[in-house]
Every structure is written in structure tokens, then in C-alpha cells.
MIVO-133035 format. One line per field, with one value per residue (C-alpha): residue number from 1; residue in one letter; y, z, x. Coordinates in nm, 4 decimals. Example, Ala and Ser with C-alpha at 12.3 -4.5 7.8 and 13.67 -1.06 7.14 Angstrom:
num	[1	2]
residu	[A	S]
y	[-0.4500	-0.1060]
z	[0.7800	0.7140]
x	[1.2300	1.3670]
This chain:
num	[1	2	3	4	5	6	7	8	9	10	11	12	13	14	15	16	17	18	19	20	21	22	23	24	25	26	27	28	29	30	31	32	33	34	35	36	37	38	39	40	41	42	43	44	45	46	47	48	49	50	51	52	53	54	55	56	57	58	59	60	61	62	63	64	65	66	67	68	69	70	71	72	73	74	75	76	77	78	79	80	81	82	83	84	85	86	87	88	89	90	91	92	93	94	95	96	97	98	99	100	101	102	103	104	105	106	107	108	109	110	111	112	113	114	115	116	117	118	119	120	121	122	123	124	125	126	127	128	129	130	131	132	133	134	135	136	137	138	139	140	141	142	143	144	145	146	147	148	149	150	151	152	153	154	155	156	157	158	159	160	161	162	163	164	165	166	167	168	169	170	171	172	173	174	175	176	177	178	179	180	181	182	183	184	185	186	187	188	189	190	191	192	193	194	195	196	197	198	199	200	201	202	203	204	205	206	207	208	209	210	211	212	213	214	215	216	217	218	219	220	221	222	223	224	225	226	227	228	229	230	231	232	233	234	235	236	237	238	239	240	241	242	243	244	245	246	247	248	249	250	251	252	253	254	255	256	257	258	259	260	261	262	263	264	265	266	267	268	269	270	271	272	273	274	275	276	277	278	279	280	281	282	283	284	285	286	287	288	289	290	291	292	293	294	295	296	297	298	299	300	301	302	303	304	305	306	307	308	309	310	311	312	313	314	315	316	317	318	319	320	321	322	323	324	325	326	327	328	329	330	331	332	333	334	335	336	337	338	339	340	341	342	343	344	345	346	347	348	349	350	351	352	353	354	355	356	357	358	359	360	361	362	363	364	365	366	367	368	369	370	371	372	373	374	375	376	377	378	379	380	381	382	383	384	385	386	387	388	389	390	391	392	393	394	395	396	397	398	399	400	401	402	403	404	405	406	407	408	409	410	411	412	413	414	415	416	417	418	419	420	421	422	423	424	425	426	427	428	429	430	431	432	433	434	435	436	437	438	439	440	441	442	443	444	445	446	447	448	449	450]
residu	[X	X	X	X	X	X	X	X	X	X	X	X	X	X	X	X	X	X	X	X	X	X	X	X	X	X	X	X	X	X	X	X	X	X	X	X	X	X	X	X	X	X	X	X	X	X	X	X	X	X	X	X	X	X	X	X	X	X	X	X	X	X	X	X	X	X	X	X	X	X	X	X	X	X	X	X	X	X	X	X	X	X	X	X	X	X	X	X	X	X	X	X	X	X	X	X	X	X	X	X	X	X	X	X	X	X	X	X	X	X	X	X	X	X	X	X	X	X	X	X	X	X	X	X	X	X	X	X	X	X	X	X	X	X	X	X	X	X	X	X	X	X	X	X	X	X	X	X	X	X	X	X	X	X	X	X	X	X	X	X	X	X	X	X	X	X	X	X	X	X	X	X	X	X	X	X	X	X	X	X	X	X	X	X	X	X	X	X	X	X	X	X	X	X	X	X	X	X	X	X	X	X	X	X	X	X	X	X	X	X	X	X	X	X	X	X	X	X	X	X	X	X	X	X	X	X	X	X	X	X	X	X	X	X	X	X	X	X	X	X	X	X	X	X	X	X	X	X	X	X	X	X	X	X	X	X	X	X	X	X	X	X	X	X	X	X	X	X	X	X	X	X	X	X	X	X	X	X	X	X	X	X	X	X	X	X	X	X	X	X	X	X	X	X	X	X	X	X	X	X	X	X	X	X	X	X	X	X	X	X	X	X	X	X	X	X	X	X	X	X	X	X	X	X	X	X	X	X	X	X	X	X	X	X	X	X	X	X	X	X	X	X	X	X	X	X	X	X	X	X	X	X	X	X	X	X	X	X	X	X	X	X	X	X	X	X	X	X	X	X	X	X	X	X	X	X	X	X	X	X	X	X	X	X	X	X	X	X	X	X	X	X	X	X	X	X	X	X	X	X	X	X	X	X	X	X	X	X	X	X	X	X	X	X	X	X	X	X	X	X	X	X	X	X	X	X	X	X	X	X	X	X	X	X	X	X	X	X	X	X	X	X	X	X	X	X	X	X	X	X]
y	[-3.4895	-3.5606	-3.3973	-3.1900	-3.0160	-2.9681	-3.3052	-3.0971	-3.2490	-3.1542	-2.7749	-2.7996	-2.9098	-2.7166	-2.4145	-2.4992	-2.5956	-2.2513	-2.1079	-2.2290	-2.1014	-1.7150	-1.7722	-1.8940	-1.6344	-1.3890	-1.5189	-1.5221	-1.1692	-1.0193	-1.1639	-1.0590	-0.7345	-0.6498	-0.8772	-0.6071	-0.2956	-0.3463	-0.4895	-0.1651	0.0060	-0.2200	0.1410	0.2132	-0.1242	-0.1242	0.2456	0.1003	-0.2260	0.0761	0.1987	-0.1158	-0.2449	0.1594	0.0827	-0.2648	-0.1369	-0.4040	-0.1018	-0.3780	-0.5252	-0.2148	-0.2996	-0.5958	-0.4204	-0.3611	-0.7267	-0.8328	-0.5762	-0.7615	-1.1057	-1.0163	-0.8621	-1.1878	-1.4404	-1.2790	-1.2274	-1.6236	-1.7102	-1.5406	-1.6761	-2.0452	-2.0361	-1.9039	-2.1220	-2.4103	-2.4865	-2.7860	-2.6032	-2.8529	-2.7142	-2.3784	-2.3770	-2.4646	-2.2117	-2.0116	-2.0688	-2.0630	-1.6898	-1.6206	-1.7803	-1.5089	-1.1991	-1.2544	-1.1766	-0.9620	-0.7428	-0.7844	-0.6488	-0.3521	-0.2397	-0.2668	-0.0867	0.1413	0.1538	0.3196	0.4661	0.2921	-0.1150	-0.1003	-0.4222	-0.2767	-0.0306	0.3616	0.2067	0.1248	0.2710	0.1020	0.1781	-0.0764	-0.2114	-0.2208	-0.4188	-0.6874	-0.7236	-0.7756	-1.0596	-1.2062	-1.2549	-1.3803	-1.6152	-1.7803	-1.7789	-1.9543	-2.2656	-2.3211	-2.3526	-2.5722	-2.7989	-2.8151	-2.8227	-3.1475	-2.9400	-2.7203	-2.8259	-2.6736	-2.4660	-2.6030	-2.9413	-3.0838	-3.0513	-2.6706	-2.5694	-2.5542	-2.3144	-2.0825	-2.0845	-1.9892	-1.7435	-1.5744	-1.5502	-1.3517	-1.1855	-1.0142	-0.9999	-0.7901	-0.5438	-0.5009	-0.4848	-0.2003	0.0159	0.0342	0.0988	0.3692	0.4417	0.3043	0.1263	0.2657	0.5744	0.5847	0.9255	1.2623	1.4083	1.1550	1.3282	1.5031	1.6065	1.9864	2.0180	2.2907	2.1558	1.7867	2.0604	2.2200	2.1467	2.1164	2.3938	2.2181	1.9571	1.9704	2.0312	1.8690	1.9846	2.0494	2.1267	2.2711	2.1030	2.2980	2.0515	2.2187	2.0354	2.1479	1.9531	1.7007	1.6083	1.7227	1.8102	1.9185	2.2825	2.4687	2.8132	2.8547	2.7417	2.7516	2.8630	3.2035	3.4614	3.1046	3.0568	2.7369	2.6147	2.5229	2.4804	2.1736	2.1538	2.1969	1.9336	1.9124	1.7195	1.6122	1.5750	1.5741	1.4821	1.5802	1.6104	1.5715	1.6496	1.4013	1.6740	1.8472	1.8522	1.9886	2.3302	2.4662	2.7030	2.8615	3.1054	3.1546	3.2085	2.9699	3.0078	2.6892	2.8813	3.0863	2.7883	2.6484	2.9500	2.9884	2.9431	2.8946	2.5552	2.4756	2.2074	2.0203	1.8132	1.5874	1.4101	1.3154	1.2527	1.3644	1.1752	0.8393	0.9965	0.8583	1.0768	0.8957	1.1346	1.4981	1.6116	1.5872	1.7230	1.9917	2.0648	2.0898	2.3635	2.5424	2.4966	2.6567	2.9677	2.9608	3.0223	3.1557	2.8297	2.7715	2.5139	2.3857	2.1117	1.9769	1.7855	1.7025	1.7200	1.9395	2.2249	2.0447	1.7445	1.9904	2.1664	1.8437	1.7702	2.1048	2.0678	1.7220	1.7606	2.1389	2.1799	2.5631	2.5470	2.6472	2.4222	2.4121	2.2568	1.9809	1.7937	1.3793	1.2237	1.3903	1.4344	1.0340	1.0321	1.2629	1.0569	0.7075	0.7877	0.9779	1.1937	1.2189	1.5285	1.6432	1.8831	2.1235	2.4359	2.6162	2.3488	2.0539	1.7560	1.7530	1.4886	1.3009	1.1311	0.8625	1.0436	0.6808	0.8308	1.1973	1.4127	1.4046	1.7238	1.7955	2.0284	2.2596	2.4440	2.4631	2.6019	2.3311	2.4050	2.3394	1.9614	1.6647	1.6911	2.0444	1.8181	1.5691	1.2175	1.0593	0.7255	0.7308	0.5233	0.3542	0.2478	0.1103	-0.1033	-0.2293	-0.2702	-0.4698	-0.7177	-0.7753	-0.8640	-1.1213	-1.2272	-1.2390	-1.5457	-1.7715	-1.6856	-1.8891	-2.1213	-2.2103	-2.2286	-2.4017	-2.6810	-2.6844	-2.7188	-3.0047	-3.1536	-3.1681	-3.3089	-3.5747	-3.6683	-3.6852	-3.8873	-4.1368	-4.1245	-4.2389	-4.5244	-4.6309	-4.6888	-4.8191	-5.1088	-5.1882	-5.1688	-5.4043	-5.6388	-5.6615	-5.7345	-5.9927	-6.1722	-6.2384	-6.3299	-6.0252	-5.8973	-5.4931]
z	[5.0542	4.6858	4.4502	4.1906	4.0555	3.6687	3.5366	3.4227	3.0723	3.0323	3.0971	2.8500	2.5631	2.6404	2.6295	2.3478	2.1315	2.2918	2.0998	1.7818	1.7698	1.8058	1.5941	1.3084	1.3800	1.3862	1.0632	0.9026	0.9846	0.8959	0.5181	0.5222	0.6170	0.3924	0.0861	0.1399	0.1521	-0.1084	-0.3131	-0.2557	-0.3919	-0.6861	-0.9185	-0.5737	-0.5560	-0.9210	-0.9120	-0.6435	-0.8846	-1.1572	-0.8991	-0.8343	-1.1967	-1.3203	-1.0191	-1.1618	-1.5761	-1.6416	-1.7965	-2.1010	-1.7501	-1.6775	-1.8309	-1.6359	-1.2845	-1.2612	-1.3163	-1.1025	-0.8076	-0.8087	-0.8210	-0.5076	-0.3355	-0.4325	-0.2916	-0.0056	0.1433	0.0405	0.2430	0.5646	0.4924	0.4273	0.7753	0.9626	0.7771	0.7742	0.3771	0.3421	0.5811	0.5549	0.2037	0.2808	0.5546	0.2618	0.0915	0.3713	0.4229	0.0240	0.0576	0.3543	0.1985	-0.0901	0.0903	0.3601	0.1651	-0.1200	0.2061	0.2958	-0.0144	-0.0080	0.3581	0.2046	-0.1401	-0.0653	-0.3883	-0.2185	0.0796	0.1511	0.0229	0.0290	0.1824	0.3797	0.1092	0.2264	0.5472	0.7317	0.6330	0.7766	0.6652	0.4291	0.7823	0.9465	0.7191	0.7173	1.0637	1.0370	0.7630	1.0257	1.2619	1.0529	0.9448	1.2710	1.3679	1.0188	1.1126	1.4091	1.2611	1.0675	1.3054	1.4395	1.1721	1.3318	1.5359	1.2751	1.2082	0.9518	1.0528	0.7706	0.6574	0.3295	0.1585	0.1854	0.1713	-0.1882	-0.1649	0.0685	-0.1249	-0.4520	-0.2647	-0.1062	-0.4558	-0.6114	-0.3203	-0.3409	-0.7087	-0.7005	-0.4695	-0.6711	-0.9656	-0.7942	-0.6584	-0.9978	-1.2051	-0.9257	-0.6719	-0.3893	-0.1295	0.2031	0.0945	0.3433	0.1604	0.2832	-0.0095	0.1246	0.1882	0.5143	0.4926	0.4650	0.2444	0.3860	0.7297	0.5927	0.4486	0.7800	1.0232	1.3940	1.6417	1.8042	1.5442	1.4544	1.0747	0.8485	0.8743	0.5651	0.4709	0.1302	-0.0446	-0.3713	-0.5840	-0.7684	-1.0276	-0.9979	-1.3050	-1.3217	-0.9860	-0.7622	-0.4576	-0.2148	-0.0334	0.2058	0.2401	0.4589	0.2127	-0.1124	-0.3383	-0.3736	-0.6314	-0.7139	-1.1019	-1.0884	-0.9414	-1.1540	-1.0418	-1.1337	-0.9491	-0.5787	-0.3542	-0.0237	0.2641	0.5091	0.8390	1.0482	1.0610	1.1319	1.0539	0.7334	0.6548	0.4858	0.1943	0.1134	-0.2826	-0.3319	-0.5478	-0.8659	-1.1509	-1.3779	-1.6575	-1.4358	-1.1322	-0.8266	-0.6790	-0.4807	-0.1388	-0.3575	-0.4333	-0.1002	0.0772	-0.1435	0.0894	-0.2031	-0.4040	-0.6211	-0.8998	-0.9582	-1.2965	-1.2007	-1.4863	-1.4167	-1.8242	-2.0274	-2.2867	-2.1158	-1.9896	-2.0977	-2.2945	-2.2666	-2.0151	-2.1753	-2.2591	-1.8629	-1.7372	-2.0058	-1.8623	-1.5142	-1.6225	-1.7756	-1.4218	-1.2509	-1.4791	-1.4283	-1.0481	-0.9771	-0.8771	-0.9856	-1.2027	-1.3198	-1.4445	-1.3027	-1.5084	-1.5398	-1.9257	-2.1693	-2.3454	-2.6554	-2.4399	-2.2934	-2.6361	-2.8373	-2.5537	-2.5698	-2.9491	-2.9507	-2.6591	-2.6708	-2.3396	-2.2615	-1.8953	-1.7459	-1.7333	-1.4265	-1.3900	-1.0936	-1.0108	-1.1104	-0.7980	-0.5947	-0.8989	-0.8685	-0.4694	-0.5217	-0.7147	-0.8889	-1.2070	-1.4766	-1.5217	-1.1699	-1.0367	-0.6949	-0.5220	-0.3049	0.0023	0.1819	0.1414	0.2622	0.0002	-0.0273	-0.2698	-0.5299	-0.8607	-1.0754	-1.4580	-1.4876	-1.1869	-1.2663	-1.0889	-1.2214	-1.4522	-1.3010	-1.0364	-1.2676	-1.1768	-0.7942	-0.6465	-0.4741	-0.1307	-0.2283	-0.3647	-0.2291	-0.4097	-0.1764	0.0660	0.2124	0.1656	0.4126	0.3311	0.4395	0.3626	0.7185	0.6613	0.3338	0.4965	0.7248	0.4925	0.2552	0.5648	0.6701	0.3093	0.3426	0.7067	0.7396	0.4868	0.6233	0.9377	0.8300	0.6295	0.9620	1.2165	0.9443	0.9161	1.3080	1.3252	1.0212	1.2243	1.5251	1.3969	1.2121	1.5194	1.7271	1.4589	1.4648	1.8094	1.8523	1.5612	1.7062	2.0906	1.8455	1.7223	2.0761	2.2199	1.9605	1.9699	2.3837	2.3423	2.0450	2.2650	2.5986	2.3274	2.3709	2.1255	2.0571]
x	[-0.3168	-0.3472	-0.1020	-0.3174	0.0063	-0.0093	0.2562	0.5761	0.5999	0.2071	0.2785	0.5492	0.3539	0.0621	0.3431	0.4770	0.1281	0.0771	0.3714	0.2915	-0.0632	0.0641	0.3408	0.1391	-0.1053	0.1808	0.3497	-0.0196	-0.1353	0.2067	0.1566	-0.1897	-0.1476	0.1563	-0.0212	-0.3784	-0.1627	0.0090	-0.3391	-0.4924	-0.2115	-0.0520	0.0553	0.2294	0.3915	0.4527	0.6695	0.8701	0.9871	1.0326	1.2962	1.4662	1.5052	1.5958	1.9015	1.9614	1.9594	1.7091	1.4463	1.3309	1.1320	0.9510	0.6204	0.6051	0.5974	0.2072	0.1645	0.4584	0.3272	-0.0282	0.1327	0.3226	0.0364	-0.1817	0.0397	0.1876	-0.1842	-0.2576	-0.0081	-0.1017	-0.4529	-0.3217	-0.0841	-0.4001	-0.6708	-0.4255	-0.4720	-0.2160	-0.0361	0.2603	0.3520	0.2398	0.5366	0.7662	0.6632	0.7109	1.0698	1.1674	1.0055	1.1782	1.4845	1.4815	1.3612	1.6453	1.9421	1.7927	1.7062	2.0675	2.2181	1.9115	2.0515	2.3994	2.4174	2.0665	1.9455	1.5998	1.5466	1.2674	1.1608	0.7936	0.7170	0.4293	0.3723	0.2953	0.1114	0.4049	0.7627	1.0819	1.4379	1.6014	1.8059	1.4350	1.3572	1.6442	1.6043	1.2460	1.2861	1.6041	1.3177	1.0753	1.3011	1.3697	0.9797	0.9379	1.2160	1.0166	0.6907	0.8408	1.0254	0.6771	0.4831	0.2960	0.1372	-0.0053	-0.4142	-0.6308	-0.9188	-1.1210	-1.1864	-1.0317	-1.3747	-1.3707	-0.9697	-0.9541	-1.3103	-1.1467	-0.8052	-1.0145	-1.1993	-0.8758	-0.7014	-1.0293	-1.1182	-0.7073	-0.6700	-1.0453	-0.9052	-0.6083	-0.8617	-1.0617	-0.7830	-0.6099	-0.9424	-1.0357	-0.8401	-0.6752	-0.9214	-0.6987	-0.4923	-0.2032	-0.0234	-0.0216	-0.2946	-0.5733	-0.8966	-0.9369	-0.5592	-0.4190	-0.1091	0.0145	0.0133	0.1814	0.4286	0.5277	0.7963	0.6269	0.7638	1.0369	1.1366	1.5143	1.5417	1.7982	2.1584	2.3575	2.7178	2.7781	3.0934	3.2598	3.4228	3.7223	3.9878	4.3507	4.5690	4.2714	4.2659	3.9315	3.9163	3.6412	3.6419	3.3924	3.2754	3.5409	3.8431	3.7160	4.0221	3.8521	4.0520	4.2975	4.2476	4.4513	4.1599	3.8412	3.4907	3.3576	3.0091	2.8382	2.7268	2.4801	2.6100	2.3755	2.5355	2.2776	1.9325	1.6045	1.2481	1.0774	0.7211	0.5677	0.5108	0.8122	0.8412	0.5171	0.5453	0.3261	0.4426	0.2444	0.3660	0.7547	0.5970	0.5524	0.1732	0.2091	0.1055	-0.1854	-0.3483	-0.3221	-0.4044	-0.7376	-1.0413	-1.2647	-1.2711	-1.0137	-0.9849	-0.6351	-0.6414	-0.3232	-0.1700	0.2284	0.2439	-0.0157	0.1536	0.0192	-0.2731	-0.6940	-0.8780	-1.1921	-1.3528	-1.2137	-1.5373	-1.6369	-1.3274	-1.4037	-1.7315	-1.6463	-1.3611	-1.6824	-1.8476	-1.5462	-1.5581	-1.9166	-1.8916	-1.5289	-1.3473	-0.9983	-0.8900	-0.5164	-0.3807	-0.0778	0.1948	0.5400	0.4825	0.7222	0.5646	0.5440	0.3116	0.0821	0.0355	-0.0339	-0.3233	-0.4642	-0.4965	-0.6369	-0.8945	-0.9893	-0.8433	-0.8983	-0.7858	-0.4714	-0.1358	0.0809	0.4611	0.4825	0.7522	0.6261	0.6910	0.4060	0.1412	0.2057	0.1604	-0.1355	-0.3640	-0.3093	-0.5376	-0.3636	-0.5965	-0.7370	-0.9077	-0.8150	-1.0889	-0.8778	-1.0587	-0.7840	-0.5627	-0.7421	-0.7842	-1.2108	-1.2542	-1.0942	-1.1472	-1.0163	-1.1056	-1.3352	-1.5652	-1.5376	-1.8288	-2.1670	-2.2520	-2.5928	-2.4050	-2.3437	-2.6344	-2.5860	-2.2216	-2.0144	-2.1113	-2.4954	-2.3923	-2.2383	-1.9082	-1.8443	-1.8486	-1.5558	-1.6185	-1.8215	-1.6940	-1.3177	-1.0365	-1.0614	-1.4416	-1.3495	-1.0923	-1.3094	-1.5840	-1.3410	-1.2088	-1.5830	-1.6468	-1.3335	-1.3651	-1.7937	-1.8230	-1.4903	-1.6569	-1.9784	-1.8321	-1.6174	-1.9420	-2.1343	-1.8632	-1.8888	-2.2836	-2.2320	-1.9706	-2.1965	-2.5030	-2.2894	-2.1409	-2.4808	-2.6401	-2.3444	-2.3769	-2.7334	-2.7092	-2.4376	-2.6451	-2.9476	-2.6896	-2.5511	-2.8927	-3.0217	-2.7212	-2.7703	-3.0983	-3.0189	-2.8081	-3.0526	-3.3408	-3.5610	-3.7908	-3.7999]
């Protein structure tokens, strides 16, 4: 009986030609996913360099992280198209491994002297711990020295007439989102105040969910030497002992809600839960700094805080600002609306523009707007709830994202099928001349005439 076992060697390489596809397709994806989240975000990317260099002292480099966020974001996402597409995928592999050979140990040093809790390389989509991420870039590392002990067995998807056309296209096609989300806003919005999302419930700790544990620590100096105490032995009636300051100690734990330094004071008092608990509409005006904040839209924003009077909506602005800020912005735009004192961080998390307007019903996050898109003033003569903008937007975050990748994908798609159908037809044609030439050469040969 004949032997139609598969030859051992032959499984082997079709294993390992097997291998390298889904690594490369692995390695590729990876950069293209992290290079698109953080395109659609680059202020986001650009506030987490601001952290790093604020760690390192090297401040004189902040105004260079906008421009350093969408470099990043631009060639990270090249890459993972290049390793998939197979643009001179030989050097793209070396670039590969001189990436891998710098993110490696800069992760290291992250995980070991936690500068930030969190590095950002998948921006707010995907949050790993610092040691997450070292381990991630450990395996990455070894995928990327196989690919390129094997990078013979890499081929291009496209032919060398059209690589450099799809390369251009990927670097415009990345730097534009970049371009859009920082003009407007952010493409995919992957932070608790997206549309859709109630504040108070991304402020609440789930039934069940442990809470974090903390110790409190007195620090007291006795002849210049500190020392730390607890409620329990705190040198309590001792005047040998000084206090010095109090610390929080967490030693355990637990959940966090993915809004939990959200607050708003107006005049002394904190209304953070009146606003939230308001089931009519309410206008946020969020501007971290008002001292870096556009004035080319005041007159709209200006209007709509007419509108609001008009039919009973509420209306703040939101700001980390000092008194003296907020007043010099009142004076020079005519501002007659309340001011309310935020903590930066989440005015920055809320809403990328500076000013952007943040639409607010019970809580939940209706609309939003960069102050370049602000809503149109011909609803001033309907209520909210008879007009569009009452309404949440119809267009989320997740259609936009898929919108965006069909506007990337669709054309490499038939650029790729029209290469094949080229390819095809070429090959047919050559095929038939080349049975015209032999026919007429047989027939050459035994003298007959065609």
C-alpha cells in the first residue's frame, strides 16, 4: 500500500512558515493598534511625556511633547502596517528590533523607579501596570528575534511598484487622524466622561468591591530625628515630641472607579452631586487654564449661556484657574456666567479642547464640543429636548472607529485585488504568446505554412 504520509521535514516547514505568518501578523496589529490609539488621542499622549520629563527635570522639553506624541503615534502604526504589508520588510524588522531594543529597558527602569502609575503605550484603551508592560515588551522582544532569524521567509503583500504608495498613504492617513482628534476631539474616546456614560455611576464603588485600605502614619521630630507613630501610639500630651506632618499608607488594595477626583465648588461650597443629580440639562464650559484657553468662539459660548437663562438650564464653567485668571477672562470676553473650581486632571480627561463644552442630564455625558464646533445658535428658539443637540450622539466613538479603519483598510484592500487581477491577466497574456511562439516555431520546423 502506498505511503501517503505527509514527508516529516515538509510538515516542519509548513509549521514553521506557519509561525511566522501569525507572528508577523501579531507583531503588526500590536503596533497598529497602539500607533491608532494613541493617534486619536495625541493631547493624551502628549500629558503623559509632560509627566515623564516633569519626573526627569527636563521641563525646557515640554513644548515639544504634542509633536513628539504624534511622531510616536505615526511611526509606531507604520510599522505594524509595513510588517503586515511587507514594505521592505527586511529593514522594517531592523527597525523593529532597534525599537524593541529601546522600549525594553526604558520599560525596565519605568517598573523599577515608577515614575507613573501607568506608561500609556496603548493609551486610555488598554491600561497595564508599568511591570505589565515590561513583560509585554520581554515578549515582544523574543517574537521580534525570530522574525528576524527568519526574515527570508517574510514576502510583501504588495509589489515594489505600489509599497512606496501604500507607505505614503499610511503616514497621511495616521498623521490626519492625529490632525482631526487634536483640532476636534478624539476619534475613539476610551475615558470615563465619553458620551453615553453617567458620572456618578463611573464614581461609585460596585456592591461587593473591596475598597482601598489605609493606615494613617503621624510623623513627629524628637531632637531632629523623625519618627513615624499611629493612632494607637502617637506621643499624645508628650511636648518633646513635634508634629511635623500626616501621611496615608495604603496597605491594602481595592477598587477604584474610574472617576474618583471628580468634585465642583462654587462660591465655598461643593455642588458636585447637585449638578449631577439635576435631571434637567446642564452646560459644563471646561477649561483646565483659561489662561491658555481660545477665545475665538466667546461670542457663541456667550450666546448659548443666554439660551440657558432663556429656558432654565444650568451653566458653569469649570477651571483650575486662580481668581485673578478667571477675572481677567470675564473682563476680556464679557463672560457673565458662573465660575466653578475643578481639580485639572479630570477637566483634562473630560474634554481635550480648552474650551470644550460638555452637555450633562442627570449625570449622563449627552454631547460634547470642541469650542471650534460649538452648537449651532438657531436652537435658541426651541428647548433642548425639541433639537438634536438634547439628544445623545448617534454617531459613537465605536462607529467612528470603524468608519476610520474602513477608510484605511477599503482602499489597500483594492489596491491588493487590483494588483492580483493585473497580475493575472499579465500572466495569461504571457501565457498564450508564449504557446503562439512554440506553436509557430513547431510548425517552422516541419515546413508548414499558418
Amino acid at each position: 500500500m502506498e505511503n501517503k504520509s505527509i514527508n516529516p521535514q515538509k510538515r516542519h516547514v509548513n509549521y514553521l512558515n506557519g509561525a511566522v505568518i501569525m507572528t508577523r501578523l501579531l507583531m503588526g496589529l500590536t503596533f497598529v493598534f497602539s500607533g491608532f490609539v494613541k493617534a486619536v488621542d495625541p493631547l493624551g499622549s502628549s500629558y503623559k511625556f509632560a509627566d515623564y520629563l516633569n519626573v526627569l527635570g527636563l521641563d525646557f522639553l515640554l513644548p515639544t511633547t504634542l509633536f513628539a506624541a504624534v511622531v510616536l503615534a505615526a511611526f509606531e502604526f507604520w510599522l505594524g502596517v509595513s510588517l503586515i504589508t511587507g514594505y521592505r520588510i527586511k529593514k522594517s524588522v531592523i527597525l523593529l528590533i532597534l525599537f524593541m531594543l529601546f522600549m525594553t529597558p526604558l520599560s525596565l527602569w519605568i517598573s523599577i523607579s515608577n515614575p507613573v502609575s501607568n506608561c500609556g503605550c496603548f493609551g486610555d484603551a488598554v491600561k497595564l501596570t508599568n511591570w505589565q508592560t515590561f513583560y509585554k515588551n520581554v515578549l515582544m522582544s523574543g517574537l521580534t528575534v525570530f522574525l528576524f532569524i527568519y526574515r527570508n521567509k517574510l514576502t510583501p503583500l504588495f509589489s515594489k511598484h505600489t509599497q512606496g504608495l501604500v507607505s505614503l498613504y499610511t503616514l497621511l492617513f495616521i498623521v490626519g487622524v492625529s490632525w482631526i482628534s487634536y483640532e476636534y476631539l478624539p476619534i475613539l474616546d476610551f475615558r470615563p466622561y465619553k458620551i453615553g456614560n453617567n458620572i456618578t455611576e463611573m464614581m461609585s464603588i460596585p456592591e461587593g468591591e473591596q475598597t482601598e485600605q489605609y493606615e494613617n502614619l503621624f510623623i513627629y521630630a524628637k531632637e531632629g530625628v523623625e519618627k513615624e507613630f499611629t493612632l494607637e501610639n502617637y506621643p499624645e500630651g508628650d511636648s518633646s515630641w513635634t508634629f511635623v506632618r500626616r501621611e496615608d499608607k495604603l496597605i491594602s488594595k481595592g477598587y477604584v472607579p474610574p472617576v474618583n477626583d471628580f468634585s465642583i465648588e462654587w462660591n465655598g461650597t461643593d455642588i458636585t452631586q447637585e449638578v449631577l443629580q439635576d435631571s434637567s440639562y446642564t452646560f459644563l464650559l471646561v477649561s483646565p487654564r483659561l489662561e491658555n484657553a481660545s477665545d475665538e468662539e466667546i461670542d457663541r459660548i456667550n450666546e448659548i449661556y443666554d439660551y440657558c437663562v432663556k429656558f432654565g438650564y444650568g451653566f458653569y464653567c469649570l477651571t483650575a484657574s486662580a481668581q485673578t485668571e478667571i477675572d481677567e477672562w470675564s473682563a476680556d470676553t464679557g463672560a457673565e456666567y458662573p465660575f466653578a473650581t475643578t481639580d485639572e486632571i479630570p477637566l483634562k480627561t473630560m474634554t481635550r479642547s480648552n474650551p470644550g463644552l460638555v452637555l450633562l442630564k442627570k449625570g449622563t455625558v449627552v454631547r460634547k464640543w470642541p469650542h471650534s464646533l460649538l452648537p449651532a445658535t438657531e436652537m435658541s428658539d426651541k428647548p433642548l429636548d425639541q433639537t438634536k443637540w438634547g439628544k445623545e450622539d448617534t454617531l459613537l466613538s465605536g462607529t467612528k472607529g470603524i468608519l476610520f479603519a474602513s477608510i484605511f483598510i477599503i482602499p489597500l484592500i483594492l489596491l491588493f485585488l487590483i494588483e492580483r487581477v493585473i497580475g493575472w491577466c499579465v500572466r495569461m497574456y504571457r501565457n498564450r504568446h508564449n504557446k503562439k511562439e512554440e506553436l509557430s516555431t513547431d510548425n517552422s520546423e516541419t515546413g508548414e505554412i499558418i
